[in-house]
C-alpha positions in Angstrom: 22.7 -35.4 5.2 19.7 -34.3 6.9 22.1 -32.8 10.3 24.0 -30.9 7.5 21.0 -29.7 5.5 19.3 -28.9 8.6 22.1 -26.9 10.0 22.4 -24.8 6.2 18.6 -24.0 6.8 19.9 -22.5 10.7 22.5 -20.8 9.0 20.7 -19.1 6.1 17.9 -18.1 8.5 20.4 -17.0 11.4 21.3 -14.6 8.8 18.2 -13.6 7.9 17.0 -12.9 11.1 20.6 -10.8 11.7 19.9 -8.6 8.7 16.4 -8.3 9.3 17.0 -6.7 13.4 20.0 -4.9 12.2 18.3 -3.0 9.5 15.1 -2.0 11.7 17.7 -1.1 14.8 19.4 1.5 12.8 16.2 2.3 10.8 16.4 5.8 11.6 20.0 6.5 11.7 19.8 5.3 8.3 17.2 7.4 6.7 19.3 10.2 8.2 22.7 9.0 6.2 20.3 9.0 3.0 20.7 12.3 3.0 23.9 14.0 4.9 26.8 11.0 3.6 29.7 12.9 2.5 30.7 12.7 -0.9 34.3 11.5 0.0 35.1 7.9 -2.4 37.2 6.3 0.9 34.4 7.0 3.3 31.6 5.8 0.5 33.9 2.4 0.4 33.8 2.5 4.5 29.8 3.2 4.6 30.0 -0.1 2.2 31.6 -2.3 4.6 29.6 -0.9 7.6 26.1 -1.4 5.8 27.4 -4.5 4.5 28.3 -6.0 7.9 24.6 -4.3 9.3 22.4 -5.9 6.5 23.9 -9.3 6.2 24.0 -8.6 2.3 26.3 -7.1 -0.1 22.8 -7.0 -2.1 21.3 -4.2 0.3 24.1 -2.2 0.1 24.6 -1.6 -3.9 20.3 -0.9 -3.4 21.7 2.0 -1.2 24.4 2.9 -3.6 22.3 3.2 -6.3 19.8 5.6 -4.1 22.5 7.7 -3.0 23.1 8.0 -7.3 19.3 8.6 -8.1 18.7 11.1 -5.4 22.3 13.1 -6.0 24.3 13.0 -3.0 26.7 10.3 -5.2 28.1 10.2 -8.4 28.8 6.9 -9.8 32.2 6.5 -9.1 31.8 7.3 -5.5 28.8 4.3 -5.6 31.3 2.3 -6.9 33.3 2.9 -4.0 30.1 1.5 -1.6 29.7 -1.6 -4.1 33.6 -2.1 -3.7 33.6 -1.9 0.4 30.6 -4.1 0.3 33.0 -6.8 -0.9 35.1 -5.8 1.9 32.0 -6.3 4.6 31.5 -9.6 3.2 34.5 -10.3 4.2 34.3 -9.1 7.5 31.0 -11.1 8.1 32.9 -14.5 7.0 35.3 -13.6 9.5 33.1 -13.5 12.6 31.6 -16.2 11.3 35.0 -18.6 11.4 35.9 -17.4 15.0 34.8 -21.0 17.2 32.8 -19.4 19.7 29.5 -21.8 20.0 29.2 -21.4 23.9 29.1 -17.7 23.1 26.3 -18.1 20.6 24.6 -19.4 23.0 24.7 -17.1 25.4 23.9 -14.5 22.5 20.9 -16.6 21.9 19.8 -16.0 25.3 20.2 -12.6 26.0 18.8 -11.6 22.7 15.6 -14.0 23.9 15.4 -11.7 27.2 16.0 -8.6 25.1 13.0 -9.5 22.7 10.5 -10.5 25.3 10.8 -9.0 28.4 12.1 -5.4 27.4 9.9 -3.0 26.4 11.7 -0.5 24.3 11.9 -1.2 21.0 15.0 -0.8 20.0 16.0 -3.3 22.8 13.5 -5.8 21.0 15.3 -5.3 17.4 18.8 -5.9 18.9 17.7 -8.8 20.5 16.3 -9.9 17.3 19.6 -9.7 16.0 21.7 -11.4 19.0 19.2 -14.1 18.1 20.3 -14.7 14.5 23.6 -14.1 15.4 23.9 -17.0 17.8 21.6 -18.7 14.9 24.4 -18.6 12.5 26.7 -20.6 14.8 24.5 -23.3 16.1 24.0 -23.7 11.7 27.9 -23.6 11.7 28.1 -26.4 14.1 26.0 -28.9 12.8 27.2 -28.5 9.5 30.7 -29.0 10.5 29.5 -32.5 12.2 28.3 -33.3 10.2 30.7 -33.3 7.2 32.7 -35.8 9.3 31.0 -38.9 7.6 32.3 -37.6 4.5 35.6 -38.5 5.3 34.6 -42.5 4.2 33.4 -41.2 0.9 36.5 -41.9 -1.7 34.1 -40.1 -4.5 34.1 -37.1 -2.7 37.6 -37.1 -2.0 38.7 -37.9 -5.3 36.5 -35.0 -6.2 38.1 -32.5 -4.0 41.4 -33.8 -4.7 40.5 -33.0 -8.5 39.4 -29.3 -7.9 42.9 -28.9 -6.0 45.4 -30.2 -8.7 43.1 -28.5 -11.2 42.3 -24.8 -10.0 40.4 -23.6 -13.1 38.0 -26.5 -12.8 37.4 -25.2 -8.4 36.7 -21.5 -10.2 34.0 -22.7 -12.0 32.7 -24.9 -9.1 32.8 -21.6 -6.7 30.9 -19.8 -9.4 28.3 -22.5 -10.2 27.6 -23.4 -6.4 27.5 -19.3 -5.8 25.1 -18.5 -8.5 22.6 -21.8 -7.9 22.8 -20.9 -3.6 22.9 -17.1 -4.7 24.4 -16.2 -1.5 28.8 -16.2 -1.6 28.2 -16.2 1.9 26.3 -19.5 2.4 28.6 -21.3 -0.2 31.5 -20.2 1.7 30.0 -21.1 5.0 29.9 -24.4 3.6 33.5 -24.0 2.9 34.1 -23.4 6.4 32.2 -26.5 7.7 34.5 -28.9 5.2 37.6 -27.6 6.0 37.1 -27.7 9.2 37.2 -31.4 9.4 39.9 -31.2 7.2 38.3 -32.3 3.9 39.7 -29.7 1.6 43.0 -28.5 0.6 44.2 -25.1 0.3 45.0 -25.9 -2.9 41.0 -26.3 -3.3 40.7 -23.3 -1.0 41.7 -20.2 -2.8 40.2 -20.9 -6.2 36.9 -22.3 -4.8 36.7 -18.8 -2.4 37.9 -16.5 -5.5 35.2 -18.6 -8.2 32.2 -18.0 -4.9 33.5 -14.2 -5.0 32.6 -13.7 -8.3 29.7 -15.8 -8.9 28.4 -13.5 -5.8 28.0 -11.3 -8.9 26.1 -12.7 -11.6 23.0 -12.7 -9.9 22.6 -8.9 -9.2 23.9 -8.8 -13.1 21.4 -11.0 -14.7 18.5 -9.0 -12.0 20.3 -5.6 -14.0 18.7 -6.4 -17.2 15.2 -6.2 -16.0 15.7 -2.5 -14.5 15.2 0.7 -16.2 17.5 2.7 -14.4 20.7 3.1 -16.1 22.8 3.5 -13.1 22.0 0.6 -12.0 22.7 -1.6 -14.5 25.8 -0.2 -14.4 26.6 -0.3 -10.8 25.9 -4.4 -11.3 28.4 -4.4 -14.6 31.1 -2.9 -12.6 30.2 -5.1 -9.3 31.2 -8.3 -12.0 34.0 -6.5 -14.1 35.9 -5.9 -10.3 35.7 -9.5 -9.4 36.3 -10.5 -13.0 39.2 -8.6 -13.3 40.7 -9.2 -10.0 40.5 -13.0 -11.2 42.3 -12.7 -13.9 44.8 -10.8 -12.3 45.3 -13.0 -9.3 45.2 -16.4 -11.2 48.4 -16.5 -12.7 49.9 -16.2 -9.2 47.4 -18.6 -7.4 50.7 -20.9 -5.6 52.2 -17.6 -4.1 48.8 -16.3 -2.7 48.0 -19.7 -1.4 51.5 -19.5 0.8 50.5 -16.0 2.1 47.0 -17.2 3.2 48.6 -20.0 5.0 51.3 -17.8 6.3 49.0 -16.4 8.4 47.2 -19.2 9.8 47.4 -22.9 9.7 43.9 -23.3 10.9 41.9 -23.9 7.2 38.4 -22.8 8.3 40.3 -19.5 9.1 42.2 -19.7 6.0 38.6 -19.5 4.0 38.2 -16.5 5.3 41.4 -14.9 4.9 41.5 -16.0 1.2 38.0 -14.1 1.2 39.8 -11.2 2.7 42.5 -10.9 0.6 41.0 -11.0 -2.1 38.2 -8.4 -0.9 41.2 -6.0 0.2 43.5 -6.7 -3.3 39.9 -5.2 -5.2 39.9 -2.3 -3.1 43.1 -1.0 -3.4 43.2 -2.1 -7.0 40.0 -0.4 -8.4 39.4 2.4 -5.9 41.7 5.0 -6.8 40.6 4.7 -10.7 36.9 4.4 -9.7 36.2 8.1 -11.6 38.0 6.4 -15.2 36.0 3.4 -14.4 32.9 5.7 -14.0 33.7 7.4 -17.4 33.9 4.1 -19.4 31.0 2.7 -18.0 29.0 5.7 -19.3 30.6 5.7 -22.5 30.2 2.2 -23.3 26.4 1.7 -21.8 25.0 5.0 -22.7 21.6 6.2 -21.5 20.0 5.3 -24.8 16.4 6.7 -25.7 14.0 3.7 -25.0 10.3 3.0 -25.8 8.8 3.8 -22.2 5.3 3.3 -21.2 3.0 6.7 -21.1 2.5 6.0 -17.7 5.6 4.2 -15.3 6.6 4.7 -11.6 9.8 6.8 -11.6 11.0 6.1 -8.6 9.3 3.4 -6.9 10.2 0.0 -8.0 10.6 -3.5 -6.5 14.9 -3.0 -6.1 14.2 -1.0 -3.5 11.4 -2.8 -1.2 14.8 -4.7 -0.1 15.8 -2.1 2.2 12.4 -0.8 3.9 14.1 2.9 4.7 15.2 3.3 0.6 11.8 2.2 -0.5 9.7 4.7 1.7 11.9 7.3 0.5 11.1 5.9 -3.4 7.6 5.9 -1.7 6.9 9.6 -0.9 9.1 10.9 -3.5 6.5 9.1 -6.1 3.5 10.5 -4.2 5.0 14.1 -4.4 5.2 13.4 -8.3 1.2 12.2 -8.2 0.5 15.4 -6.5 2.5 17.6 -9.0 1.5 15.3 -12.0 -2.5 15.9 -10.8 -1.8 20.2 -9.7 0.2 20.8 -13.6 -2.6 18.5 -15.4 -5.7 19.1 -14.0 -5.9 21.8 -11.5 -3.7 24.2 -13.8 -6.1 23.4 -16.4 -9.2 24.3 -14.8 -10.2 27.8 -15.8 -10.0 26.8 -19.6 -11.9 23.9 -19.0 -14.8 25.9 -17.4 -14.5 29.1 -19.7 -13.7 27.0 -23.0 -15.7 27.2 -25.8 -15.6 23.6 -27.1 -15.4 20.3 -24.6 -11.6 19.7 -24.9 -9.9 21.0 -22.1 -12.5 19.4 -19.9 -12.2 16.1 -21.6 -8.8 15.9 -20.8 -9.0 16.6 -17.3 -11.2 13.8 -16.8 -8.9 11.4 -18.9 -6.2 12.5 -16.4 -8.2 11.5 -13.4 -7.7 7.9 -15.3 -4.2 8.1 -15.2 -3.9 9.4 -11.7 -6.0 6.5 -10.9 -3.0 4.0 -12.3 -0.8 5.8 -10.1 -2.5 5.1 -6.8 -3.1 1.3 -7.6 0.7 1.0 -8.8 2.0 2.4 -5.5 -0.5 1.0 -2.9 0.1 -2.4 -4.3 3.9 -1.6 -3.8 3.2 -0.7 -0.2 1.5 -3.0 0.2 4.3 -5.1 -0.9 6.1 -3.5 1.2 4.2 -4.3 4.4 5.3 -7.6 4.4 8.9 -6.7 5.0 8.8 -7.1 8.6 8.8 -2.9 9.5 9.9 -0.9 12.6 7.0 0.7 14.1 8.3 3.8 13.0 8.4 2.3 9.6 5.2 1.6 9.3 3.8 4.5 10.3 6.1 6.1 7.5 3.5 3.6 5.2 0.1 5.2 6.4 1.4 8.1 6.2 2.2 7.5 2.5 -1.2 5.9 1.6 -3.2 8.5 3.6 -1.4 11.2 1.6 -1.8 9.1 -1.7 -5.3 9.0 -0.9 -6.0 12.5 -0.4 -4.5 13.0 -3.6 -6.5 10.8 -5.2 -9.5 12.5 -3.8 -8.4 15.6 -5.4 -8.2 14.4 -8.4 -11.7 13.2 -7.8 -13.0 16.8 -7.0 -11.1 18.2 -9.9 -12.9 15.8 -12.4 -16.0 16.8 -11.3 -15.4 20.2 -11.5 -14.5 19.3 -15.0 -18.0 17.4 -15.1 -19.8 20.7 -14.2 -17.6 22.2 -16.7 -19.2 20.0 -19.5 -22.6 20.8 -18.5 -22.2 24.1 -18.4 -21.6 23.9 -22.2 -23.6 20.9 -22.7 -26.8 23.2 -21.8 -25.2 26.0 -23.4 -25.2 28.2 -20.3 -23.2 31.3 -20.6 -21.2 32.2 -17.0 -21.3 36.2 -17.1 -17.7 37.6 -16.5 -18.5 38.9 -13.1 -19.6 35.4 -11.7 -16.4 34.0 -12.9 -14.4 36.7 -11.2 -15.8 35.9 -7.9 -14.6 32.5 -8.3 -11.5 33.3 -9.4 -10.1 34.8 -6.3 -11.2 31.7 -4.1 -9.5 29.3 -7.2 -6.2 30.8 -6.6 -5.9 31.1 -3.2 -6.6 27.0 -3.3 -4.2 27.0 -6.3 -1.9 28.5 -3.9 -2.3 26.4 -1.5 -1.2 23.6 -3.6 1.7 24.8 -4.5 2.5 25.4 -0.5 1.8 21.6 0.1 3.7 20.5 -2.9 6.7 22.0 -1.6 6.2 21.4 1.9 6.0 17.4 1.4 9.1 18.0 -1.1 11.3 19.3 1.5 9.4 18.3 4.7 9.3 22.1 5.5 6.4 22.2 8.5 6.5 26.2 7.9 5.0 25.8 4.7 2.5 23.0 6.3 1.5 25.3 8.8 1.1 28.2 6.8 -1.2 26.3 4.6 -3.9 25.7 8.1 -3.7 29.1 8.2 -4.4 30.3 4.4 -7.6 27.6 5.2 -9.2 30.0 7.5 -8.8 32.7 4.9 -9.8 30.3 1.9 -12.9 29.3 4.2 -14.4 33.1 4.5 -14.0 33.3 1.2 -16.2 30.4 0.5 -18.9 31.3 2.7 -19.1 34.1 0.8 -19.0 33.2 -2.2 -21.9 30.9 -1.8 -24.0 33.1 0.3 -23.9 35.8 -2.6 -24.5 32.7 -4.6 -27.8 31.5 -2.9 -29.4 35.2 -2.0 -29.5 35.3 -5.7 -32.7 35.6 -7.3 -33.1 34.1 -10.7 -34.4 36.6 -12.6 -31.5 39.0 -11.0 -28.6 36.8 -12.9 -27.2 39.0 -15.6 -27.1 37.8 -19.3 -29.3 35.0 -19.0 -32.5 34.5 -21.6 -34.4 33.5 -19.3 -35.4 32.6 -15.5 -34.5 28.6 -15.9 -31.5 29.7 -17.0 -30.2 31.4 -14.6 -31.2 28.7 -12.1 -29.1 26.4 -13.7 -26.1 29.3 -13.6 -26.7 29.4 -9.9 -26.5 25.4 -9.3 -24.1 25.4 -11.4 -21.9 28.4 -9.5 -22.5 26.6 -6.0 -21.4 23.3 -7.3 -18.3 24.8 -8.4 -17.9 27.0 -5.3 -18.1 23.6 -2.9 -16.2 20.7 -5.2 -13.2 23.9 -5.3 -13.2 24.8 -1.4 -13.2 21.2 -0.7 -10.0 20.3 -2.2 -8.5 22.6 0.0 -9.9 20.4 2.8 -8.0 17.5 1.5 -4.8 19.9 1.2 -4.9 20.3 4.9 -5.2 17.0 5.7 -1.6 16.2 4.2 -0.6 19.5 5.5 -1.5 17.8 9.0 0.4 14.6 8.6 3.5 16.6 7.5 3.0 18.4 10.7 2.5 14.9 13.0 5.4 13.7 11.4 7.3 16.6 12.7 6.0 16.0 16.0 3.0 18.6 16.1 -0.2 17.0 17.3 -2.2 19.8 18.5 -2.3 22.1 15.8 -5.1 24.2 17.9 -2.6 25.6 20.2 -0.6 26.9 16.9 -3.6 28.4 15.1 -6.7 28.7 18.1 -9.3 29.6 14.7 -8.9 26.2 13.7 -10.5 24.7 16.9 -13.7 25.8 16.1 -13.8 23.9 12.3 -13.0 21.0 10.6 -11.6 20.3 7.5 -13.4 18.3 4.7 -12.4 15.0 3.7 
C-alpha cells in the first residue's frame, strides 16, 4: 500500500512540477496569445488542447478561456470551443502517459537535472524543470503498477471489479465519485492505468469507469462556479458539465459497441484506458463544436446576467480564479491598478477646484472619504500579489509584480496628496479665508497641465503606449517652470500687498495656504513620472536622459 501511495504522490507531483516549468517556459509567448488569438471556434478548440497539454490541467485552460471572454478577443461560444479542446488535451496527456517508456524517463530525469543546474539561461532552467516532472510521472506510473500486483490475492477486490463490469451504471458512478474526491480525472485515470496493467480490470469496467472520471472531472470547477461573480464564468463551468453529461447519455445506451471499437484498436488495456479517454474526448468535439454559438445562446438565456446586490467597493478584475495561471493574473493585476488610477483622477483630482473654491465643506469632505476607499483598493490587490508571489514566477514574472505594486503605490500616494490638498481646502474655509480670483488663476494653469498629465499616464499604462509615457517626462519640465513660478510670485509676496484681505494675518495665512497648494499639486506630478518611467523600463528604455537631456539635471518627487 505504501509503494502504491507513494508512487500516486510521484505522480501527482511529476505533474505538478510539468505544469509548473511549462507555464513559466512559454510565459511570454503566452501573454502575447492573450491578446492576438484569432477568433476562429476550430483554432480556439486547438489553442485548448495545446494549453491543456502545456499546463498539465484542463483547469488552467477554461481560466484562459474565460480571460480571452472578459477582455474581448472571445465570445462565449468560441471559449466554449477552448473548454471543449481542453478535454481533447487531457486526452493527449493520458496518452503519453500510457506509452512504457521508464528507461526514457530516466534519461529525461537527467537531462532536465543538467538543464536546471548547470545552464544558465533561464529558459534552459524551466525546460529542465519540466523534463524533470515529466520523467516524474513515469517513475509514479511504475511503482503504482507494482505495486497493484498483490492485489491480484485479494477476492474482495476482484469481486468488486467484477461487479462494476457486469454492472456499468454502478462503474459511472464510481468514476465520478473517485474523480470528484481526487479532483484530478487525470490522477484517477492514471490509477486506471496502473490496474489494468496487471490485468486487474476488464474492459467491461474500463469504458464506464473512464467516461464516469470524465465527467466527474467537471463537478469541481462547477461547484468552484457558484462562488464567482462573473457570469461568464459560471457559465463556461455549466457548459464544461452539460458536454460531458450529455455525451454520457448519449454514449451509454451503446456502451458494448464502443467497448469493441476501443479494443479494436489495441489489445494492450493500459492503452485501452486511454483510447476510451480519447474517444470519448474526440465524440464531444465533433458533437458540440459546430453548435457551440446555439449552445452560447441558451446558456445566456437560461442564466441571465441578473442585477445582484454588489458591495460599494469590489475588485473587477482581479480575483483568486485567475492567480492559477501567473500570466492571466498579472494581466487582472494591472488592468485593476489602471481602474485605481482612473477611479482616484474622476473622484478626487476632477473634484479638486470645487473643493478649494466651494462655499460649504462638501466637495472636500468627499475627497477625503475617497482616499478611504482608494485605500481598500491597494490592500485588496497587494494582498492578491502577494498571493500571487507564491506561485513559483519567471523572473520576468516577477518583475511584472513590482512593477504592479510600485505603480499601485504611486497611486496611492496620489491619492494621499490629493487628500491633503482637500485638507488645505477645509482650512481655507474653516478660517474663513477668501482666495482672491487672481490667486486662483495662477493655480489654475499649473492644475491642468498636472490634470493633463494624468490623463496621458492613464492612457499610456492602458495601452502600454511609451509615446504617451515619454511625452509625460517632457510635459514635467514644463509643469516644473511653472511651479517655480508660481511659488516664487508666491513667497516675494508681502502680506499687506495680498488683495481682498481684512487684514495683514490674513493674508499670511492666504500665502501659506497658496504655497501649500502649489507644492502638494506639483508633487503629484512627480509620482506621475515615476509610473511614466516604469512604463518606459518595461519597454526597454533605461536611460531616459539620453531621450530628454533637461531631465538629467532634476529629479522627480516621490
Amino acid at each position: 500500500m505504501l509503494a502504491f501511495l507513494g508512487g500516486l504522490g510521484l505522480f501527482m507531483f511529476g505533474i505538478q512540477v510539468t505544469s509548473n516549468g511549462l507555464q513559466k517556459f512559454a510565459a511570454n509567448k503566452l501573454r502575447g496569445i492573450l491578446f492576438s488569438l484569432t477568433k476562429r471556434p476550430l483554432l480556439s478548440a486547438l489553442f485548448g488542447i495545446v494549453m491543456t497539454v502545456a499546463f498539465q490541467s484542463s483547469a488552467a485552460t477554461t481560466v484562459l478561456a474565460v480571460e480571452f471572454v472578459n477582455v474581448g478577443l472571445l465570445n462565449l461560444a468560441q471559449a466554449l470551443g477552448i473548454v471543449l479542446g481542453s478535454a481533447v488535451g487531457t486526452s493527449i496527456v493520458i496518452q503519453l502517459i500510457a506509452f512504457k517508456i521508464l528507461n526514457i524517463a530516466l534519461g529525461s530525469i537527467f537531462v532536465g537535472f543538467i538543464f536546471y543546474f548547470f545552464v544558465g539561461v533561464k529558459q534552459w532552467k524551466y525546460l529542465g524543470q519540466s523534463l524533470i516532472g515529466f520523467g516524474i510521472i513515469f517513475v509514479g506510473m511504475s511503482f503504482m503498477s507494482g505495486a497493484a500486483v498483490p492485489l491480484k490475492n485479494y477476492p474482495q477486490f476482484n469481486t468488486f471489479i467484477t461487479h462494476l463490469g457486469i454492472h456499468p451504471l454502478t462503474a459511472l458512478f464510481v468514476g465520478v465519485i473517485l474523480t470528484v474526491v481526487a479532483q484530478s480525472s487525470t490522477v484517477v485515470i492514471a490509477v486506471m492505468m496502473s490496474l489494468a496493467e496487471q490485468y486487474l480490470m476488464p474492459a467491461s469496467a474500463i469504458i464506464p469507469l473512464v467516461i464516469g472520471a470524465h465527467t466527474g472531472g467537471t463537478l469541481t470547477a462547477l461547484f468552484s462556479s457558484l462562488a464567482v461573480q462573473k457570469m461568464d464564468a459560471k457559465r463556461t463551468a455549466v457548459a464544461n458539465t452539460v458536454y460531458k453529461v450529455a455525451a454520457t447519455i448519449l454514449v451509454f445506451p451503446f456502451l458494448t459497441p464502443f467497448t469493441e471499437l476501443v479494443q479494436y484498436t489495441t489489445g494492450d488495456l493500459q492503452r485501452q484506458v486511454a483510447n476510451a479517454h480519447l474517444f470519448f474526448a474526440v465524440f464531444m468535439v465533433v458533437l458540440f463544436l459546430p453548435f457551440n454559438s446555439l449552445i452560447a445562446k441558451w446558456l445566456e438565456r437560461f442564466l441571465p446576467s441578473r442585477p445582484e446586490y454588489h458591495p460599494r467597493l469590489k475588485l473587477r478584475f482581479f480575483d483568486e480564479t485567475s492567480l492559477e495561471v501567473p500570466t492571466v493574473a498579472l494581466v487582472h493585476a494591472y488592468k485593476e491598478i489602471w481602474y485605481v488610477g482612473q477611479f482616484i483622477y474622476s473622484r478626487m483630482m476632477q473634484q479638486i477646484p470645487e473643493a478649494i473654491l466651494a462655499s460649504g465643506n462638501e466637495p472636500a469632505n468627499k475627497v477625503v472619504q475617497t482616499e478611504e476607499d482608494v485605500d481598500w483598493f491597494y490592500q485588496r490587490i497587494s494582498h492578491m500579489l502577494s498571493i500571487l508571489s507564491l506561485q513559483g514566477l519567471t523572473e520576468a514574472q516577477i518583475r511584472d509584480k513590482t512593477n504592479a505594486q510600485f505603480i499601485l503605490k504611486e497611486f496611492e500616494y496620489i491619492a494621499d496628496k490629493l487628500m491633503s490638498v482637500a485638507g488645505v481646502a477645509l482650512k481655507i474655509h474653516r478660517e474663513a479665508l477668501t482666495i482672491p480670483p487672481g490667486e486662483w488663476a495662477q493655480l489654475v494653469e499649473l492644475y491642468e497641465k498636472i490634470k493633463d498629465n494624468f490623463t496621458r499616464v492613464l492612457e499610456a499604462l492602458k495601452q502600454w503606449d511609451v509615446q504617451l509615457a515619454i511625452q509625460t517626462l517632457i510635459e514635467h519640465q514644463e509643469i516644473k517652470r511653472v511651479q517655480r513660478a508660481l511659488q516664487f510670485t508666491a513667497l516675494t509676496y508681502c502680506p499687506g500687498e495680498v488683495p481682498l484681505v481684512k487684514d495683514i494675518r490674513e493674508g499670511e495665512k492666504i500665502i501659506y495656504a497658496r504655497i501649500d497648494l502649489i507644492n502638494l499639486i506639483y508633487a503629484i506630478d512627480g509620482n506621475l513620472v515615476n509610473i511614466a518611467q516604469v512604463i518606459m523600463e518595461i519597454h526597454g528604455i533605461t536611460e531616459v536622459h539620453d531621450i530628454i537631456p533637461e531631465i538629467a539635471d532634476s529629479k522627480p518627487e516621490a
